[in-house]
C-alpha positions in Angstrom: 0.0 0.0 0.0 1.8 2.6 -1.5 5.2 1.3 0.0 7.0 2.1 -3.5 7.3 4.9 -6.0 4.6 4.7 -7.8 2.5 2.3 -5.5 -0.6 3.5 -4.5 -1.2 6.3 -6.9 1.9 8.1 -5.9 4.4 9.7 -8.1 7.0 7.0 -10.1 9.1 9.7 -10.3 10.0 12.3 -7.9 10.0 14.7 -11.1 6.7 14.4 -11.1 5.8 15.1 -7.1 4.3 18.8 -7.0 6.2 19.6 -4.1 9.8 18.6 -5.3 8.6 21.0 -8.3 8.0 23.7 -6.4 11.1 23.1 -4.5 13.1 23.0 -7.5 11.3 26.1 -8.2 12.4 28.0 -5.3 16.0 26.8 -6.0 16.1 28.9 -9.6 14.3 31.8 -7.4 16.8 31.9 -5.0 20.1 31.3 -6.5 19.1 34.5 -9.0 17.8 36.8 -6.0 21.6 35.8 -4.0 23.3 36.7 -7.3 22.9 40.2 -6.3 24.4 39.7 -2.6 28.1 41.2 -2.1 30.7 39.1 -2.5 31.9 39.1 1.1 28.5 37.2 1.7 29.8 34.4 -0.7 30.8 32.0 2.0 28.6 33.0 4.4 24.8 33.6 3.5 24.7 33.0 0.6 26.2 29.9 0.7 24.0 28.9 3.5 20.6 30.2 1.3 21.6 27.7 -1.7 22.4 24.7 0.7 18.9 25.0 2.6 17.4 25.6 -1.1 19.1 23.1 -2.2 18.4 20.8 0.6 14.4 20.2 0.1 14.4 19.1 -3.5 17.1 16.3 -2.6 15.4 15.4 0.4 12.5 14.4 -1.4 14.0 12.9 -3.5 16.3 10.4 -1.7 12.8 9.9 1.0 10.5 9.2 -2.3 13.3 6.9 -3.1 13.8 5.0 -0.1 10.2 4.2 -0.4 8.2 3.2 2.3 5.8 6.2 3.8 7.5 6.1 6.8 10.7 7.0 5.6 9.2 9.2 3.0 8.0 11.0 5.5 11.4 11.5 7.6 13.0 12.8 4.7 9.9 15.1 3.6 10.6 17.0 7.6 14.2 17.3 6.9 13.1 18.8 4.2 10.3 21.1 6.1 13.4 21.8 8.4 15.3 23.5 5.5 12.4 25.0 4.5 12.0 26.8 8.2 15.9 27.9 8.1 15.3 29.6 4.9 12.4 31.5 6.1 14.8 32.7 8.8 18.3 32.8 6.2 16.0 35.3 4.0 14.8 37.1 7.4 18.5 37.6 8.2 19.4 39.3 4.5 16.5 41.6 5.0 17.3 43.0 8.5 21.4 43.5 7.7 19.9 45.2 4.4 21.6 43.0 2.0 17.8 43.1 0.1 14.9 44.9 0.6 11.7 43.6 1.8 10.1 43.9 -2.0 13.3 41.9 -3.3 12.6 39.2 -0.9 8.6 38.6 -0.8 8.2 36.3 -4.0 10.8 34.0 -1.9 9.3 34.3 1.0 5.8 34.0 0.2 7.2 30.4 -2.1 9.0 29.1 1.1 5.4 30.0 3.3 3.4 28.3 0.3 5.8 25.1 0.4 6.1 25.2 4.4 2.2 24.3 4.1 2.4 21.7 1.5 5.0 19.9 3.0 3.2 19.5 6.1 0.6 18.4 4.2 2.7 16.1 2.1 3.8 14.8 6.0 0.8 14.2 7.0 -0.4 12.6 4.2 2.4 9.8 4.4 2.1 9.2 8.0 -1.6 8.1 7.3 -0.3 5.6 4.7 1.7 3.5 7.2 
């Protein structure tokens, strides 16, 4: 019941999970909006913005293929986890003025939209077990 990719109705692919989309999504959005940081930020936030981008697409990815809704699961909340230190990364760049508060609301308003349907996407798992 839904133990494998593609069991259950779920996605055979994680290409084709709505979530990992928008993840990927956010990705593209972020690396272009930290293009514009300084460089003295190169090691510092911005490196630590792309990571926790990074982080959620390949966390859904490595849960979706582990399989099993249990693990799927774990690896969707480490991926809810990034998603919550991004929130706070982008907080950061807008309180030491590295962008403005208009610069930064399409992000944040994506990470708030994906915050909800990972939760849901949590949820959803633990009730396939």
């Amino acid at each position: 019941m839904g133990t494998t990719p593609g069991a259950g109705g779920g996605p055979r692919r994680v290409q084709e999970l709505g979530v990992w989309q928008d993840g990927m999504r956010l990705v593209k959005v972020l690396y272009q909006l930290s293009n514009d940081w300084p460089d003295t930020e190169k090691y510092g936030l911005i490196s630590q913005v792309r990571r926790a981008a990074v982080s959620i697409p390949a966390n859904l990815a490595e849960g979706l293929g582990r399989g099993s809704p249990g693990e799927i699961a774990r690896f969707t909340r480490i991926s809810l986890g990034s998603a919550y230190e991004l929130h706070t990364l982008l907080s950061l760049v807008g309180f030491l003025g590295i962008s403005t508060d208009a610069q930064l609301e399409p992000a944040v308003s994506a990470i708030e939209s994906l915050i909800r349907r990972l939760s849901s996407y949590i949820k959803y798992q633990e009730a396939q077990k």
